[in-house]
N, C-alpha and C positions, 0 to 999 in steps of 0.2 A: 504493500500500500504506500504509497503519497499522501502523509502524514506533518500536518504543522503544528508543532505544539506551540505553546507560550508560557515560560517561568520554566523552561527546558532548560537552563543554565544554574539551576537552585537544585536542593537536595534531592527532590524525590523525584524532576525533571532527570539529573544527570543519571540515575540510576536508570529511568527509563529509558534512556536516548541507548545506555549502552547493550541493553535487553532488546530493546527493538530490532537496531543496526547487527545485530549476532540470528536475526530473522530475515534478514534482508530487506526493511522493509528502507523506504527512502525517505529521510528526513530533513525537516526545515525548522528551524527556531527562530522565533522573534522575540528579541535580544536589546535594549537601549544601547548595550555595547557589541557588538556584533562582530568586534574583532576577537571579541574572545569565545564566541562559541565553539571555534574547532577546537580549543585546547581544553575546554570544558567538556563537549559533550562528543567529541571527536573530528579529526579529520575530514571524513564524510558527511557531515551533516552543513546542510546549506543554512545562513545567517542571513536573517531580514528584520531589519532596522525598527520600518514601520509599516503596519498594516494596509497602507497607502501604496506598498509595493505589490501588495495581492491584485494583479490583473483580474479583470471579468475573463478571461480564457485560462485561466494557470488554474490547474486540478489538482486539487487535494481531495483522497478517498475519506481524509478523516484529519478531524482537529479536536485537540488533546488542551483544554484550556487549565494552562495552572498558577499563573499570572497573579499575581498581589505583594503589594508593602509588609513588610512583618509585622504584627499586630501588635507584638509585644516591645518592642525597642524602643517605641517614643511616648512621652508624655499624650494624652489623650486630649490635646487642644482642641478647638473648634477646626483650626486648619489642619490637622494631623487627621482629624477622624476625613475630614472630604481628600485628603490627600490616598488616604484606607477605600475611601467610595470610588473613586475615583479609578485606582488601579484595578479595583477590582469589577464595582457595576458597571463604570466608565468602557473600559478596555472592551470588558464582555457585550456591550451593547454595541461596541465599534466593528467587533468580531462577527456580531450575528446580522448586520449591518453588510460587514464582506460575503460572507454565506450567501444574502440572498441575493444578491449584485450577480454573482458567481452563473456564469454561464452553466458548468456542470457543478451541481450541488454534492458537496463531502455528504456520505451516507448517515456519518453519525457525528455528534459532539460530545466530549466527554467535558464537565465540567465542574471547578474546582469550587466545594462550598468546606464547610467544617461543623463539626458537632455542636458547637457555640450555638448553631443555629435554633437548639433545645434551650438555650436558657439555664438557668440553674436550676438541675431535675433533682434535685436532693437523693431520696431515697427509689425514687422511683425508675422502673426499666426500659428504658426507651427503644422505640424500635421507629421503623422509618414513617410510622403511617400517626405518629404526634405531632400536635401542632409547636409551632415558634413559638420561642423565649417572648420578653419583652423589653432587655437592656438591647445596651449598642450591638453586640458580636449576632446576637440575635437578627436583629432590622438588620445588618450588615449581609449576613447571609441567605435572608428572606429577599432583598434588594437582588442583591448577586445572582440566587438562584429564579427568581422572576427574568431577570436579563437573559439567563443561558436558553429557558423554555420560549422562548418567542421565536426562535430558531425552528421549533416547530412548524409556526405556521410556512416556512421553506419546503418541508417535507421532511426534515433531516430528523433522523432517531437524536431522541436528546437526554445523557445519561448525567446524573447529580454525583458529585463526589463529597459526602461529607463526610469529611478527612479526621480523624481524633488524631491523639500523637503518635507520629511514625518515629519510631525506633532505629536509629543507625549507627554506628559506631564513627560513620565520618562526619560527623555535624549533629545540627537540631538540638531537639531536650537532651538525648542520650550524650551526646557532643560534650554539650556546656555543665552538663552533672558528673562526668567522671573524675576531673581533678577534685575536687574538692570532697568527693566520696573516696577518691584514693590515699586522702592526705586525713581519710577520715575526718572532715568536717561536715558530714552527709546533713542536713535537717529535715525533719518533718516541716510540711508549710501549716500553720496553726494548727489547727484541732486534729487535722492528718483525716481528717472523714469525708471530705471531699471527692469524689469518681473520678478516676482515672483512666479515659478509654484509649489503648493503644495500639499500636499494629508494627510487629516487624515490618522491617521495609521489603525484604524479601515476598513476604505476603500481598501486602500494600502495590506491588507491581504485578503479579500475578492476580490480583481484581480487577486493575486498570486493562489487563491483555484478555480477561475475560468479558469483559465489561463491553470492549472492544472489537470482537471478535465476535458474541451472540447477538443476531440481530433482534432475539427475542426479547432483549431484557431492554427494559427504558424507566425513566425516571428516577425517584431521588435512593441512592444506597449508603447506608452507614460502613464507612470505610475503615472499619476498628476489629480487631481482633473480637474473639466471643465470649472472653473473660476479664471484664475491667475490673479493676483493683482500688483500691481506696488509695491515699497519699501515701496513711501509713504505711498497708502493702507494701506499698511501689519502694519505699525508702529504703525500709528492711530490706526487701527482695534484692536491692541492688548491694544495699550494703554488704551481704552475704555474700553475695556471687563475687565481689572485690576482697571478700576476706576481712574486713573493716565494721569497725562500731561505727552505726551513726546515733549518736546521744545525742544530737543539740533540735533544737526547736526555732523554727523564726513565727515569730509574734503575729499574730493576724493584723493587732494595730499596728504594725512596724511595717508591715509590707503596705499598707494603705497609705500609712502617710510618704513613705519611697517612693506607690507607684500611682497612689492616685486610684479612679476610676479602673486603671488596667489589672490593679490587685484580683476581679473576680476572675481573671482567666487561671489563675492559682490558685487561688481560697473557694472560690466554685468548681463545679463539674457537671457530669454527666454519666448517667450508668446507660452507656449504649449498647447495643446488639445489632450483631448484623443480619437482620434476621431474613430479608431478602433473597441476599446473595448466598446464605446457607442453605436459603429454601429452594433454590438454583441448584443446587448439589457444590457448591465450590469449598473444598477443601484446605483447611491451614496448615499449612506445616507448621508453623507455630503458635498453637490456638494458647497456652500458658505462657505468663509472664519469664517465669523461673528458665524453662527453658528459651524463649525468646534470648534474656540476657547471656544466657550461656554460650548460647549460640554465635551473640554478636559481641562477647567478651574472649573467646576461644584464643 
């Protein structure tokens, strides 16, 4: 296939590009820096600036949307949250926008939302067929995923990624948590009861090729492994698997006043399920936390 993704130069993008092109299939990224796709996501993969360069005649069988600002890096100002809208409803509305321009229209869109999109589920199990939060990450992803389904009216199959935390040893949560869990200063984040839905990254790309490949499946999937874990879980669970105590705690008020409004992406959660693409028949290699890290600690 003739395949353009976007945010192809970001963690769970480079994995992709490299699983793909080991399939033959032919790849294009849209990239703000464009000189660095080949050394990111390969040699082979063609680099396009801006969307503006998508002709009404250039065929793409399929576009892979996973395009956005990190949520958690900046203060939550009024300009920072539309700068968040922006790359993400923005982009996705410019996208679907090219689609229908598109003399031959791409068969499917995969596109990028996240679990946020529940709100803070406390105790309860979430599966794909709940409705939206009602903080920012919430609206943010309710916006986002409205933008990706209008591609529908193109014809085009239109698939929801909502992504929980993808697990990888070369970046992201798992990335920025190892030093400081190896130097044993691991913390629980306040009360440690907050949900934690994750997904090996391994996994996480094998839903994406599934996702991709059945023409039967459409709309929105929880893109999380089938056993979330609370904070505390996740702490311990890691701390073990490094061999290390994690004794310390950070404050629920201390991360509020540090991060602001952005503290509920840590101090809340979500107890997701993926209960779609299970009911698909798709398979985890690594459906437990324990061995996940084992795995991506080896």
């Amino acid at each position: 296939m003739r395949i353009l993704i976007t945010g192809g130069t970001g963690l769970i993008g480079r994995q992709l590009c490299a699983v793909l092109l080991t399939q033959g299939h032919g790849l294009t990224v849209l990239s703000r820096h464009p000189e660095t796709v080949a050394a990111k996501c390969g040699p082979a993969v063609q680099a396009m600036k801006s969307l503006d360069e998508w002709t009404t005649d250039q065929v793409f069988d399929a576009v892979i949307n996973l395009a956005g600002e990190p949520i958690v890096d900046a203060y939550w100002s009024a300009k920072r949250k539309q700068v968040l809208l922006d790359s993400r409803v923005g982009l996705t509305e410019k996208l679907v926008q090219r689609i229908a321009a598109a003399q031959q229209k791409p068969t499917v869109l995969l596109s990028g939302s996240a679990v946020g999109y529940y709100g803070n589920g406390g105790e309860m199990v979430l599966d794909e067929a709940m409705a939206p939060g009602h903080d920012f990450p919430s609206e943010l992803c309710a916006s986002w995923e409205n933008a990706a389904r209008a591609a529908e009216h193109s014809g085009v199959r239109v698939c929801l990624l909502r992504t929980g935390l993808v697990l990888s040893k070369r970046g992201g949560l798992l990335g920025r948590m190892l030093l400081p869990f190896k130097l044993a200063l691991g913390a629980r984040l306040g009360d440690g009861e907050q949900w934690m839905s994750w997904v090996h990254i391994d996994d996480y790309v094998a839903m994406v090729l599934r996702l991709l490949n059945d023409g039967s499946l459409n709309g929105a999937f929880n893109m999380t492994a089938p056993a979330p874990v609370t904070n505390a879980e996740f702490t311990q669970t890691l701390a073990q698997a490094l061999h290390r105590p994690a004794l310390f705690v950070a404050p629920s008020f201390v991360m509020k006043l540090a991060m602001g409004e952005r503290a509920c992406l840590l101090l809340e959660g979500q107890r997701v399920i993926p209960k779609r693409l299970e009911s698909s028949g798709f398979q985890f290699a690594h459906p437990k936390l324990e061995g996940a890290l084992q795995d991506l600690l080896k």
